[in-house]
DRENTIGU-270474 format. One record per residue (C-alpha): x, y, z; residue in three letters; residue number from 1. Coordinates in Angstrom, 3 decimals. Layout:
<sites>
+----------+----------+----------+------+-----+
:     east :    north :       up : code : pos :
+----------+----------+----------+------+-----+
:        X :        Y :        Z :  ALA : NUM :
...
+----------+----------+----------+------+-----+
</sites>
This chain:
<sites>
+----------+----------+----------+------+-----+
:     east :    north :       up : code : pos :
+----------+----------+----------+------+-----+
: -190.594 :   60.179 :  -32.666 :  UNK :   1 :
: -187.042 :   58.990 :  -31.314 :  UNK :   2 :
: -184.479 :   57.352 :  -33.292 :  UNK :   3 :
: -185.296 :   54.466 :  -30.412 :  UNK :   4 :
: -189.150 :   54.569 :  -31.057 :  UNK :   5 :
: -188.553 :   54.458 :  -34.763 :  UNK :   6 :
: -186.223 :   51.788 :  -34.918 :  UNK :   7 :
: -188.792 :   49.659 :  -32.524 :  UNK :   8 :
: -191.891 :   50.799 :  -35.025 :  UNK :   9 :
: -189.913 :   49.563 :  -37.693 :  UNK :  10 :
: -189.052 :   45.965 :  -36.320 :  UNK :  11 :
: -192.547 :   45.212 :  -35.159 :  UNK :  12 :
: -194.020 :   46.379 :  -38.658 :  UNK :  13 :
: -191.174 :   44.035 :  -39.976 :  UNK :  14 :
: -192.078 :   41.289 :  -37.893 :  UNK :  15 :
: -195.896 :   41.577 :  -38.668 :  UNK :  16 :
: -195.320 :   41.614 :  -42.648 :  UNK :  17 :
: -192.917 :   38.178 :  -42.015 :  UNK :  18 :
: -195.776 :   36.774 :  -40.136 :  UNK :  19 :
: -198.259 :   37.161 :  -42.748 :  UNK :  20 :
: -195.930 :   36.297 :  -45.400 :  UNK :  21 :
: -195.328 :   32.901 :  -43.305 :  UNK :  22 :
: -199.271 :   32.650 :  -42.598 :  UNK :  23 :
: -200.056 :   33.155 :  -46.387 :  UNK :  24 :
: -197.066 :   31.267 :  -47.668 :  UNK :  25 :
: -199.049 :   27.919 :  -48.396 :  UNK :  26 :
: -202.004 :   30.054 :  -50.591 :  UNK :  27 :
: -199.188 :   32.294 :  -52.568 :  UNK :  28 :
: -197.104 :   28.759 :  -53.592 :  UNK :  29 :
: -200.487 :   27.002 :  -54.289 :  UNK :  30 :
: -201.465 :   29.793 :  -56.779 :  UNK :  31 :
: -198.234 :   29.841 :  -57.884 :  UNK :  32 :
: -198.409 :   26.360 :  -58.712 :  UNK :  33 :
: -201.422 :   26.036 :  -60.586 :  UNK :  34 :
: -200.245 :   29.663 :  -62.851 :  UNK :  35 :
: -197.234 :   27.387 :  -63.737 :  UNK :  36 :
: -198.879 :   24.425 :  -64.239 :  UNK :  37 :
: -201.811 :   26.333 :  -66.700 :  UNK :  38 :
: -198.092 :   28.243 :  -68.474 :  UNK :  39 :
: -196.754 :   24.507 :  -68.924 :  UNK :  40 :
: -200.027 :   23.143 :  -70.423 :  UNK :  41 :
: -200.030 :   26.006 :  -72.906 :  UNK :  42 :
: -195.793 :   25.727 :  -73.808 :  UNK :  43 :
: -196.557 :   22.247 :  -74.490 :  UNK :  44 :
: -199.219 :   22.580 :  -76.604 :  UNK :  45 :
: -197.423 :   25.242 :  -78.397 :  UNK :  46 :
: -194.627 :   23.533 :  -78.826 :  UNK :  47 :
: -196.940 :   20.220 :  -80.366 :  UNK :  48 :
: -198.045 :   22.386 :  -82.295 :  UNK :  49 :
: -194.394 :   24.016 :  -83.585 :  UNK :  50 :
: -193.403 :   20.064 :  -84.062 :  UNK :  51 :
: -196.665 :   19.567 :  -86.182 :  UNK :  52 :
: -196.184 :   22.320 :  -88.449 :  UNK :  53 :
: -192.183 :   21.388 :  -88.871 :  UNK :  54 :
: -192.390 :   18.009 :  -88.600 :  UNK :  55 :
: -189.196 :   17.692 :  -86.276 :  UNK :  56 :
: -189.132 :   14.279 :  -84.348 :  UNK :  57 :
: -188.872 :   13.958 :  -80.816 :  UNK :  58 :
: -185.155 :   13.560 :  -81.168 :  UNK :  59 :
: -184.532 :   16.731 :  -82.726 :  UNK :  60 :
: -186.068 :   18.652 :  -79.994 :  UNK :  61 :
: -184.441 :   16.595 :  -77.764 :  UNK :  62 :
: -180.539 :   17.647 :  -79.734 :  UNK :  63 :
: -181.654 :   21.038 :  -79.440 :  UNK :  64 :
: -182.513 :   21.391 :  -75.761 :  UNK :  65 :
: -179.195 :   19.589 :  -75.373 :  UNK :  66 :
: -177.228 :   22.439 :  -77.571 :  UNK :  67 :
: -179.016 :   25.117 :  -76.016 :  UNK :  68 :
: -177.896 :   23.814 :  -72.716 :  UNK :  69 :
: -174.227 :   23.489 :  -73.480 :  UNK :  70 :
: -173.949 :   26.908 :  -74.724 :  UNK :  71 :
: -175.058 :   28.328 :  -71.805 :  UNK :  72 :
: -172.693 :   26.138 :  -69.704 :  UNK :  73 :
: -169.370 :   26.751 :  -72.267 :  UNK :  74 :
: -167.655 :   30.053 :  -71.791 :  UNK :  75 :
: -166.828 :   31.908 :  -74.878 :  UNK :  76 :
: -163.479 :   33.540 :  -75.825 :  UNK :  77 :
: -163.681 :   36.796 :  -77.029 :  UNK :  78 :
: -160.876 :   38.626 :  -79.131 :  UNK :  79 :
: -160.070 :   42.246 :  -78.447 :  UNK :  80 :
: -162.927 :   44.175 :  -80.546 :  UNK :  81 :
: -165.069 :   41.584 :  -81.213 :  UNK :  82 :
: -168.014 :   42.640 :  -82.118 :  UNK :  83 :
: -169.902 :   39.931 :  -79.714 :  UNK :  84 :
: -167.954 :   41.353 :  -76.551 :  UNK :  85 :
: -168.860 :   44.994 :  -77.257 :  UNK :  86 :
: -172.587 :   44.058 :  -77.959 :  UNK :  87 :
: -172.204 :   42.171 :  -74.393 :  UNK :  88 :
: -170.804 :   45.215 :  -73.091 :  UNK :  89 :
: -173.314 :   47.587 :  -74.252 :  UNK :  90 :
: -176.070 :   45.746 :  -72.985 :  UNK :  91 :
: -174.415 :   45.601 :  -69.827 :  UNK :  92 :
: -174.147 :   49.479 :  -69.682 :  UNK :  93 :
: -178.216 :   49.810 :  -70.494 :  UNK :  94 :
: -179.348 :   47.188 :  -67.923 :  UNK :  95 :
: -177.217 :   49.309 :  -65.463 :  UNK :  96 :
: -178.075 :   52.643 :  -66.510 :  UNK :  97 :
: -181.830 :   51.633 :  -66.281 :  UNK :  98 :
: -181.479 :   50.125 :  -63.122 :  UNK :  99 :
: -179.780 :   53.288 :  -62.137 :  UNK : 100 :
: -182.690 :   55.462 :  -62.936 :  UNK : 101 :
: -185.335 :   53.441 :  -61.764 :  UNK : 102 :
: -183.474 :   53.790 :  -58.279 :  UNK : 103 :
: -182.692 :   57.517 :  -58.631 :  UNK : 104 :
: -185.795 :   58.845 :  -56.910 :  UNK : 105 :
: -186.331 :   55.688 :  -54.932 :  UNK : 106 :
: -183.364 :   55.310 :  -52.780 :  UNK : 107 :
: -181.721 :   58.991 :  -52.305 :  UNK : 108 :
: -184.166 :   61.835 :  -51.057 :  UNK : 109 :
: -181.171 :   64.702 :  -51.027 :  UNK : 110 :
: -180.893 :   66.904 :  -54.249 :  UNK : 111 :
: -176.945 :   66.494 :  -53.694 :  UNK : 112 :
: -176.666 :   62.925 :  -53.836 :  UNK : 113 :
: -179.490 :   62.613 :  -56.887 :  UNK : 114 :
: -176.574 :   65.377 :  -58.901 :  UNK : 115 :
: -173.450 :   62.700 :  -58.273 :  UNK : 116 :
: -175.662 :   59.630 :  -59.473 :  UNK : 117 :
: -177.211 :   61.832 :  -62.238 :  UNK : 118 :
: -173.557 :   62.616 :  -63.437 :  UNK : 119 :
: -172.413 :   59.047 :  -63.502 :  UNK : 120 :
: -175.509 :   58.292 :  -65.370 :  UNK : 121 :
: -174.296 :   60.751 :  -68.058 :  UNK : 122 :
: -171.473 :   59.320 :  -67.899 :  UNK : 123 :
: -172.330 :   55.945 :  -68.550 :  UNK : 124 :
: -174.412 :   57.551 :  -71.597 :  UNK : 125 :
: -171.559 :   58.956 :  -72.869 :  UNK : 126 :
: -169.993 :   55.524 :  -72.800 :  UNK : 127 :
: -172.583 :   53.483 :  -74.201 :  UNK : 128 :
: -172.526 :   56.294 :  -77.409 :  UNK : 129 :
: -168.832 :   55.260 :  -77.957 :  UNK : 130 :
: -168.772 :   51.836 :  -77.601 :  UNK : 131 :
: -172.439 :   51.665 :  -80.448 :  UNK : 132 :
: -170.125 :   54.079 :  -82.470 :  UNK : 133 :
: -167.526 :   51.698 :  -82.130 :  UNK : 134 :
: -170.092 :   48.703 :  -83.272 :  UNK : 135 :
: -171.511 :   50.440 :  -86.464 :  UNK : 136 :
: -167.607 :   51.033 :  -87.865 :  UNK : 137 :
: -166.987 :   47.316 :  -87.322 :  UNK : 138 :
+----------+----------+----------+------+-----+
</sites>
């Protein structure tokens, strides 16, 4: 096959999975809908439930949600060494390293390039050892 052929294989699969992603849009979002709807029924309940068994009022829940929501919004300061930046940091590293590996065989079929991204991965390693090292003597 040509570099041509391929490249005109590959846009009409592309435009055939579109299409039936646009023809089966409307049955995807309405199951989609009633999974969320069924999750929200049970969350509620759950969470009736939690109030029950605590007896919080409705304005307690109400002062949390509203806490929860303006920590996410404020940005924290962190000092040099803190121990909440290098925890931050560290789970930073493993999200990426996993990432990493999950798209090692995936994405590069050459030996040559899988040895660079396998070295950075040590690397990375390497650096996530340090900085929990650096966590347990704080």
């Amino acid at each position: 096959m040509t570099k041509a052929g391929r490249e005109n294989m590959l846009t009409q699969q592309a435009m055939g999975w579109n299409r039936k992603k646009t023809e089966n849009l409307h049955k995807a979002l309405a199951q989609r809908y009633v999974t969320i709807s069924e999750r929200a029924k049970l969350e509620a309940a759950s969470l009736s439930d939690f109030q029950q068994k605590q007896n919080l009022t409705q304005q307690t829940i109400e002062q949390w949600v509203f806490d929860v929501q303006q920590w996410a919004v404020t940005d924290r300061v962190y000092t040099q060494g803190c121990t909440e930046d290098l925890r931050a940091e560290i789970e930073t590293i493993t999200v990426t390293l996993i990432r990493k590996k999950q798209d090692l065989y995936r994405q590069h079929d050459r030996n040559q390039t899988r040895h660079s991204k396998r070295r950075k991965l040590r690397d990375l390693k390497k650096k996530t050892k340090r900085k929990g090292l650096a966590v347990q003597r704080i």
